[in-house]
N, C-alpha and C positions, 0 to 999 in steps of 0.2 A: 821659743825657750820654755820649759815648764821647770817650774820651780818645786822639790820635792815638797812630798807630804808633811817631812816632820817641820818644814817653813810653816803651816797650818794648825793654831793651836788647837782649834774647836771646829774641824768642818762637820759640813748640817748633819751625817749620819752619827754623829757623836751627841750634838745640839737635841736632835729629833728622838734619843732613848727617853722612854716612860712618858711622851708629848701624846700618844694617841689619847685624844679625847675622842668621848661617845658625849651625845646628847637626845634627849629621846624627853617626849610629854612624862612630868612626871606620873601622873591620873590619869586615866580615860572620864571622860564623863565632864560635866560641868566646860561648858565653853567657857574661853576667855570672851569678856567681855569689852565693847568700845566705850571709854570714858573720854570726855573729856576735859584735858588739863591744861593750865594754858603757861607752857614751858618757856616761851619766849626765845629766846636766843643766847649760849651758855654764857655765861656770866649777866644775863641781863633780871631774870628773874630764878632765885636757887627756890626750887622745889626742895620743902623741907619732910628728909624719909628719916624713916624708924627702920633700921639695921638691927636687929638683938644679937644677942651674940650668939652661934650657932648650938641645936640641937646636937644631941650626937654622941657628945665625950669624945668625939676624934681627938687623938693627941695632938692633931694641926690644925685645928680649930681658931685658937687663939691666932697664929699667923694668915690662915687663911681670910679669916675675917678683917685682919689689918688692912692686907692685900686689897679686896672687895671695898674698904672705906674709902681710900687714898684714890682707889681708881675714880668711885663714881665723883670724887673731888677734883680731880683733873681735868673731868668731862669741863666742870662749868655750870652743869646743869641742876646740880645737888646739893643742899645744905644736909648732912647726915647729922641728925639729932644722939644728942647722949644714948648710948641702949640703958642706961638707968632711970629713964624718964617714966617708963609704961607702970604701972599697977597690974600690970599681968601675974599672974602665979605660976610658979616655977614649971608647974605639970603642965604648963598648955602645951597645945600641940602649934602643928602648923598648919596642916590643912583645914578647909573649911568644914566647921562645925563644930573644930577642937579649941576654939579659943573664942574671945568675947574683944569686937574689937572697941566698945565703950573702954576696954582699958587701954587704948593708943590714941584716942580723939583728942584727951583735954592737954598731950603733948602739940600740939598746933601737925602733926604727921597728915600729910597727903599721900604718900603713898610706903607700906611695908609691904618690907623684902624678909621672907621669912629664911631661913635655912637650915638643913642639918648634913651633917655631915657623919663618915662611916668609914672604917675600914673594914678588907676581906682581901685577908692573904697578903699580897703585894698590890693590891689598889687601894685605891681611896674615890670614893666616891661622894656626893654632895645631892642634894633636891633643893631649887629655889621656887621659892611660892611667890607671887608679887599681887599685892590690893590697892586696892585704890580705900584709901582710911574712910571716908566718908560716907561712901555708897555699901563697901564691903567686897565689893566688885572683885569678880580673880582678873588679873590682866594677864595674869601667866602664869605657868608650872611647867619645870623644865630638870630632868635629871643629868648630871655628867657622869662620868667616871675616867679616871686616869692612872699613873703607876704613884704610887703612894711619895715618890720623890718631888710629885709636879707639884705641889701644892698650889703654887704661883699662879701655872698653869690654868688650872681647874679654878683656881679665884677670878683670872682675868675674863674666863667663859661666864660667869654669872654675872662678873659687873656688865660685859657684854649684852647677857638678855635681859638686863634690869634696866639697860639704857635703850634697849630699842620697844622692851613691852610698855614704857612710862613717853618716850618720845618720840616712837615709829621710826630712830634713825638709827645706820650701824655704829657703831661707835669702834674705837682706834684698838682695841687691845688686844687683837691679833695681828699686829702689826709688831716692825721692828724698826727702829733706827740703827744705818751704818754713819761711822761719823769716822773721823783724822782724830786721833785722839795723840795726845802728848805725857804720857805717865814717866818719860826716863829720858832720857837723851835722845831719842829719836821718835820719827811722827807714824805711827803703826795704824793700821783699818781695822776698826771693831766693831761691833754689832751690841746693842742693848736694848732691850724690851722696851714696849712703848710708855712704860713707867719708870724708866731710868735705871733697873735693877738688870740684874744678869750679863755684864758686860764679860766680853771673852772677843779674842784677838783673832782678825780674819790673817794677817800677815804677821810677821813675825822676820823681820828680813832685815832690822839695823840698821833701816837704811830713813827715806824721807817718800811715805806713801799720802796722796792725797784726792781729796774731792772722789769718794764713790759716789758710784749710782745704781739702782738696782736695775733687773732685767723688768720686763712685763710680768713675769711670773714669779720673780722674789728667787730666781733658780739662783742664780750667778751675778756677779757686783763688778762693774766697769773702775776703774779707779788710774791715777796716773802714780810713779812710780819711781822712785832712783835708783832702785838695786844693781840694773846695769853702766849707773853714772848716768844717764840722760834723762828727761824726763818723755819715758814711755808709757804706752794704754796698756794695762793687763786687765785680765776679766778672772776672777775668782769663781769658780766652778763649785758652789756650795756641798751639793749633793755628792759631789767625788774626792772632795779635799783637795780642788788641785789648782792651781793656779797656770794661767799661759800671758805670755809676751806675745799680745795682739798685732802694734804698731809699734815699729823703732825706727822710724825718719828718722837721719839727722835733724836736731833742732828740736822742736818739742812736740810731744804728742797728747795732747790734755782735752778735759770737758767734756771724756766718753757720757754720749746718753744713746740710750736706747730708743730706738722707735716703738711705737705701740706693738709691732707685733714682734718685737725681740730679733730679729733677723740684722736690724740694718741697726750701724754704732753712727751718728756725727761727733767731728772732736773738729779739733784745732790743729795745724801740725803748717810746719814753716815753712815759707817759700821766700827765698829769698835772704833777704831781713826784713820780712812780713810774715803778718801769720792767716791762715786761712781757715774757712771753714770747708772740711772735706766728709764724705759720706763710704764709710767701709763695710765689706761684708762683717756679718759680729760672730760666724762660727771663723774665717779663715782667715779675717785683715786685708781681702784681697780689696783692695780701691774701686770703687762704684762712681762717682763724682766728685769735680768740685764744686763748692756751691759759691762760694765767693771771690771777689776778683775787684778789691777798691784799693784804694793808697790808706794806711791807717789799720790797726788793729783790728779783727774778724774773730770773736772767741767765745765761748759760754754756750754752745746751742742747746736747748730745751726743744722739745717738740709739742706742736698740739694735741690731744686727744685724740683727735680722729687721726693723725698723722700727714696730714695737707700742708701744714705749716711749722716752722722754727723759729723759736723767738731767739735773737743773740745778742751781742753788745757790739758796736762797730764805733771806728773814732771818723769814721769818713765826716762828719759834719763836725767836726775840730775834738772835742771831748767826749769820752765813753757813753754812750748811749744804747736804749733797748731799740733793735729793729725788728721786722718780722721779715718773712722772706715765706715763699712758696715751697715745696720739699724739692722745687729740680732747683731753686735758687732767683729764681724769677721773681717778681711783682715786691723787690725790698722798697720795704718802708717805718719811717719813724715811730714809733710808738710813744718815747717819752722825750718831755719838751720842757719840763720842768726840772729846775739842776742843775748845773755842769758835769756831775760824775755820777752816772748811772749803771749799776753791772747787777751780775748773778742773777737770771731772770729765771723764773722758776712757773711751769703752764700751769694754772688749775686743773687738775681732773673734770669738773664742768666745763672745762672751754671758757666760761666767761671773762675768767680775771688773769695776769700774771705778776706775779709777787717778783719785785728788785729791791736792791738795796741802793739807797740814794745818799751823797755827803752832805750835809748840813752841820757845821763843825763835827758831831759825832755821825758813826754810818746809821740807818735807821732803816728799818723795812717799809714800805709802800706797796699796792699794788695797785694795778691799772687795767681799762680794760682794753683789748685788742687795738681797739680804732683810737687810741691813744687818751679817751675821754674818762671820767670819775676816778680820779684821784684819789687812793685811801690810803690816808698816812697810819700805820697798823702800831710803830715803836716811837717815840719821843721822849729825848732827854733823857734815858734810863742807860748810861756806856752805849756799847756798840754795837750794833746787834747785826747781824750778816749771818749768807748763805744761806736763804727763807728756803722751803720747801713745803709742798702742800701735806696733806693726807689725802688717802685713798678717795674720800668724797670729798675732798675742797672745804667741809666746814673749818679745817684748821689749817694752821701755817704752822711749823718748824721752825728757828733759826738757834743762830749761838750769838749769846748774849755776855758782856763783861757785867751787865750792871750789878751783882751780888759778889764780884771780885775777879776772880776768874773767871775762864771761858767755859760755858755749862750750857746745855741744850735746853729750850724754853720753847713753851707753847703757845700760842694767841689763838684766838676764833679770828675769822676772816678779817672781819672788821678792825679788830684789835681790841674789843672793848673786854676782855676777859684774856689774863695770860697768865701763867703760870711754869717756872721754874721745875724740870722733868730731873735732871742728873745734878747729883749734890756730893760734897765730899771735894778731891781732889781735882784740879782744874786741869783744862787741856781739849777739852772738846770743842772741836768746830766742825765744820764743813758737814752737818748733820744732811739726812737725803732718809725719807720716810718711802719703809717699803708698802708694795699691796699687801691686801690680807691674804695671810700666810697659815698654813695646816700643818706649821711643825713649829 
């Protein structure tokens, strides 16, 4: 079944207008140089930067620069200082030689991120400088340009190279969250920037759509679905607008995830009055395997990294728990042992960890590693937090959280020792699922 275009409020070739970024050395000459800074781990120690407010007179300055503050604040990794701290004079510049950096030392600043920003024509373009305050050191220079609409855009590209020239690591904000969102009488799939901003609806259908997952390539979103009354697999086809009815078994067909190389879907779908876990082609639905075959509940499958393995939830050993299983369904075994109710098992991208949600009167996130051993409780005491999901590198977890009222998407670093609250305003967000990095 393919469900028309106008059922699609925002597919990707609507999303993807005025997104082409360029990025290019802003200088030739003067290598970046290696400092080093000892960032610890996001929220464990905030490197305190000097942000000014950007060069330029672009008329999207002021928001741009909001943009760029909030981000490198999310990371974890950033204490962003007042830009009215410096003793600079108006006229400096930003490259090196045009400014005097005795006027950002006695701000306690470790590292300035300079900026100016420009339009021409229908773009807008940006140069970010990044120093190391004490030595002088460039760590970077980096030009974008985009259509004068993206600002957002072009902001999340500098907090980007501000977070990897100061910490060697990518950071999230070309990424996107799909999440089950709740704004009216029914549960619709949308998509919102990895800063909470720019939500817009992947379904539109009236009905009770839930639990997306993205493909390997961030092309197309697996999700389960009641438009036709039952709970069926569709996969959203981003780049075409279009939407297909994958699996319709009777009974239920839920928990699409994609294998590493996008080809192959595992879900759930019923046998019986059991439910199982099954492996389908992901362009045509046609049935590949089953993978399980116990008395008890078989639901949730995640896959590993490399694709060798699935982690799922099974009730075979009396109450919900996380198993692992081999990909033809072979060598199942227990992973969590701590608990009675243990679901939503989510793989790291490193392979090492996978993030469940565990009951302890409220639900809470944890993660564990493979061979069932180090236990990290990530959420406590804060409402209810469910439906964890990594980031593309594993440093962070995803879930939805009630603790600030409503249900709202929230960030943690692995550990849990740094979190923060991503989507704010109205309530209704769950089932959040973090895509790869994404070019549109």
């Amino acid at each position: 079944m393919r469900i028309p275009r106008s059922m699609l409020l925002f597919p990707l070739g609507v999303i993807a207008v005025a997104l082409a970024l360029s990025g290019q050395d802003a200088r030739a000459g003067d290598a970046p140089v290696t400092i080093q800074i000892d960032i610890g781990k996001p929220g464990q120690r905030a490197i305190p930067i000097a942000l000014p407010y950007p060069k330029g007179g672009a008329a999207q300055a002021q928001d741009f620069w909001a943009v760029v503050k909030r981000d490198l604040e999310l990371t974890g990794y950033f204490n962003v200082l007042d830009p009215n701290v410096s003793l600079e004079p108006a006229d400096a510049g930003v490259e090196p030689g045009q400014f005097d950096f005795a006027s950002w030392r006695p701000s306690g600043a470790a590292v300035l991120a300079k900026t100016v920003t420009a339009t021409a024509g229908s773009n807008l373009s940006t140069q970010v400088w990044i120093y190391e305050v004490g030595t002088g050191g460039k760590l970077s220079a980096k030009s974008f340009s985009a259509g004068s609409t993206a600002t957002r855009a072009l902001a999340h590209r500098v907090a980007n190279e501000i977070v990897y020239a100061v910490t060697g690591k990518r950071s999230f904000f070309d990424t996107r969250f799909a999440f089950s969102g709740k704004f009216g009488d029914n549960k619709e799939i949308y998509l919102c920037d990895a800063d909470g901003y720019g939500r817009r609806s992947i379904t539109k259908n009236g009905s009770i759509n839930l639990s997306p997952r993205w493909s390997p390539t961030g092309a197309s979103i697996a999700y389960t679905g009641y438009a036709a009354g039952n709970p069926d697999l569709y996969v959203a086809d981003l780049a075409k607008g279009q939407i297909r009815r994958l699996a319709a078994k009777a009974g239920i067909n839920t928990g699409g995830s994609f294998g590493p190389g996008g080809s192959i879907l595992a879900l759930t779908q019923t046998v019986g009055s059991d439910s199982e876990i099954f492996t389908i082609d992901a362009a045509s639905g046609a049935a590949i395997a089953r993978l399980t075959s116990s008395p008890g509940i078989d639901v949730s499958p995640t896959w590993s990294p490399d694709g060798s393995q699935i982690a799922f939830v099974s009730e075979r050993s009396g109450g919900p728990q996380i198993y692992i299983m081999n990909k033809d369904g072979s060598g199942a075994h227990r992973a969590t042992f701590q608990g009675g109710q243990n679901t939503s098992p989510s793989w790291s991208p490193k392979g090492d960890r996978i993030a469940f949600v565990g009951r302890d009167g409220h639900f809470d996130v944890f993660t564990v590693k493979p061979d069932g051993s180090g236990v990290v409780r990530v959420t406590q005491g804060q409402g209810d937090n469910e439906d964890p999901s990594f980031s593309p590198e594993g440093d962070y977890v995803a879930f939805s959280s009630t603790r600030s009222g409503s249900s709202h998407i929230w960030v943690a670093s692995a550990d849990g020792d740094f979190q923060t609250q991503i989507t704010s305003g109205g309530g209704g967000y769950s089932n959040p699922n973090w895509s790869p990095h994404l070019s549109w």
